[in-house]
N, C-alpha and C positions, 0 to 999 in steps of 0.2 A: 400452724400448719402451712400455710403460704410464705411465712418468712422462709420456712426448712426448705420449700421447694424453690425457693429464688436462694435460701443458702446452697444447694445442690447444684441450682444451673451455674453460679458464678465460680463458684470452688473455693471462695472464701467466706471470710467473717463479715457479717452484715451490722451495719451498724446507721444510728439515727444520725440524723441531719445536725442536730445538738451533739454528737459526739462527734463529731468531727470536727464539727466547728472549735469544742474545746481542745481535742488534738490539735489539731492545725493552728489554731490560735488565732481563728478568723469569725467575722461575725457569722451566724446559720443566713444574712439576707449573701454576702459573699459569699458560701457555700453555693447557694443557689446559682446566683451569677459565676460562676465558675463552670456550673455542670451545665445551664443552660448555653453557656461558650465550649461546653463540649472538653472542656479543657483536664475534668476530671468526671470519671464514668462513674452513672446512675446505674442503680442495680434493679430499683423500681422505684414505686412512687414514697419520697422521704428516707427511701434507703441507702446506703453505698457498701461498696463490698472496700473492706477496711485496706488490706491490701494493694489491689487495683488503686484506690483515690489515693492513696499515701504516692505511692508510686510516680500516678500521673503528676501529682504535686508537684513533688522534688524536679521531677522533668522539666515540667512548667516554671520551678526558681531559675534552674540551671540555666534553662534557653533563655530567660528573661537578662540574666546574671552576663551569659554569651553577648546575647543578641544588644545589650547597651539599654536595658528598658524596657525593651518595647514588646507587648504582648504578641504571643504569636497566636492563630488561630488554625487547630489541631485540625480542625474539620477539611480545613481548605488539603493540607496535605493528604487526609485519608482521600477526600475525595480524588487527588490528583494520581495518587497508589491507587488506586481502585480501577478507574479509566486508562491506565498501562496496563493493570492487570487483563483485563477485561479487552484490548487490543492486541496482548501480543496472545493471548487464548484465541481470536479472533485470527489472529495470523498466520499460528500455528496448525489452525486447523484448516485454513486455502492450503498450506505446505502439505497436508497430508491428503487431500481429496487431490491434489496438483499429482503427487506421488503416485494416489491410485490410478490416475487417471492415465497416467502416464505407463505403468507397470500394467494395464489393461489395455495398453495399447489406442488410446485413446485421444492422445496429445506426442504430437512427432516433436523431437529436437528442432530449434528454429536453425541451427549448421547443417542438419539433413536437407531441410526443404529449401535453406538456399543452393545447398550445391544444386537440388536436384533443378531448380528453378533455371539455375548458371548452366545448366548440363542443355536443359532442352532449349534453351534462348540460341546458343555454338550452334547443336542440332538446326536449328530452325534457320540459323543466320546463311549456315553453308547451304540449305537448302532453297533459300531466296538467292544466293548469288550463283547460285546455280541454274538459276532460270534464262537467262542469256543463253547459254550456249545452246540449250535444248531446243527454245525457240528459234535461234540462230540456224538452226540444223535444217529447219522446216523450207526453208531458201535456199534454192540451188546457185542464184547469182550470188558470187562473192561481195562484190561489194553492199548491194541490200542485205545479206547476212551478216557483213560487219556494223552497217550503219543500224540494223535490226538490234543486234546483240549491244551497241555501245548507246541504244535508247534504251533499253531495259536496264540496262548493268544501269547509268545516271536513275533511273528513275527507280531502282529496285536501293541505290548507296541513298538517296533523298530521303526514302521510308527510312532506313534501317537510322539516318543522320537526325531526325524527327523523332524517333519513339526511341530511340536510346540515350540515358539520363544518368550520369553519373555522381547524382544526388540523393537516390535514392537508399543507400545504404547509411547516410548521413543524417539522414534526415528521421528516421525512424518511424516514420507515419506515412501515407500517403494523405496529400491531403489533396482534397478534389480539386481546391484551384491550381494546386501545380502540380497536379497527377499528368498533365503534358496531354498526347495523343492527341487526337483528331479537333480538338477542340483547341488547343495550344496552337497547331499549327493553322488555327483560320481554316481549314479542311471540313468540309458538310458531311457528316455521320452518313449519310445517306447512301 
């Protein structure tokens, strides 16, 4: 009854450790040593499915016949197919939660948020060099309105000369030591 249910899981002809051995024309402790190296599939305990072993056999002359000798060790492969397999499932399924996440609105294009980043920095730059004049305004003596306006413009192009880094799209990271600002230029947070 248990041989017909391990004959039904494997899909073949099951057969003793001693027929195989005569098939194969190898001693039953070889047998052993062979299924123990994985090298030909055990169906259960003393059995093999006739099929399957015959098969891995031949495989196992032929890569011996290829390979110049030298035994190869089947397991090492499956385990190596298995761990790809099992990574690019892994991979494939960040690609598709990345998809929803995205398709929900969830995760913006990083070409969006640079332009938008580029957009407001313009915004922001014209808006700092624009501080001269408006201050300049508040002084009716020309001359102290010039000299007003040409200490702000120096001291408004210093900032902008300090926190603007043309290494940052190269660099792909920020990293806190050369993230720059206020700490970069020797300047007190404060």
């Amino acid at each position: 009854m248990a041989d017909r249910r391990l004959e039904e899981k494997t899909g073949g002809e099951l057969c003793s450790k001693q027929v195989i051995a005569n098939l194969l024309n190898l001693d039953e402790r070889r047998v052993e040593q062979l299924a123990q190296k994985r090298i030909i599939p055990k169906a259960g305990r003393g059995k093999f499915d006739l099929h399957a072993t015959v098969r891995a056999y031949v495989m196992y002359l032929q890569q011996r016949t290829v390979g110049g000798g030298d035994s190869i060790d089947v397991t090492e492969y499956k385990d190596r197919l298995l761990r790809a397999t099992v990574l690019e499932a892994e991979e494939k399924a960040k690609l598709r939660e990345m998809a929803r996440r995205e398709k929900e609105d969830e995760l913006i294009d990083r070409s969006e948020i640079t332009a938008q980043w580029v957009a407001r920095c313009v915004e922001l730059k014209a808006a700092l060099l624009a501080i001269p004049v408006q201050v300049g305004f508040r002084f009716l003596d020309p001359d102290i309105r010039n000299m007003v306006e040409e200490e702000v413009e120096a001291a408004i192009y210093e900032i902008l000369e300090t926190y603007s880094r043309g290494d940052i799209g190269r660099q792909g990271k920020l990293d806190g030591r050369r993230a720059g600002g206020a700490e970069a230029a020797g300047e007190d947070k404060r």
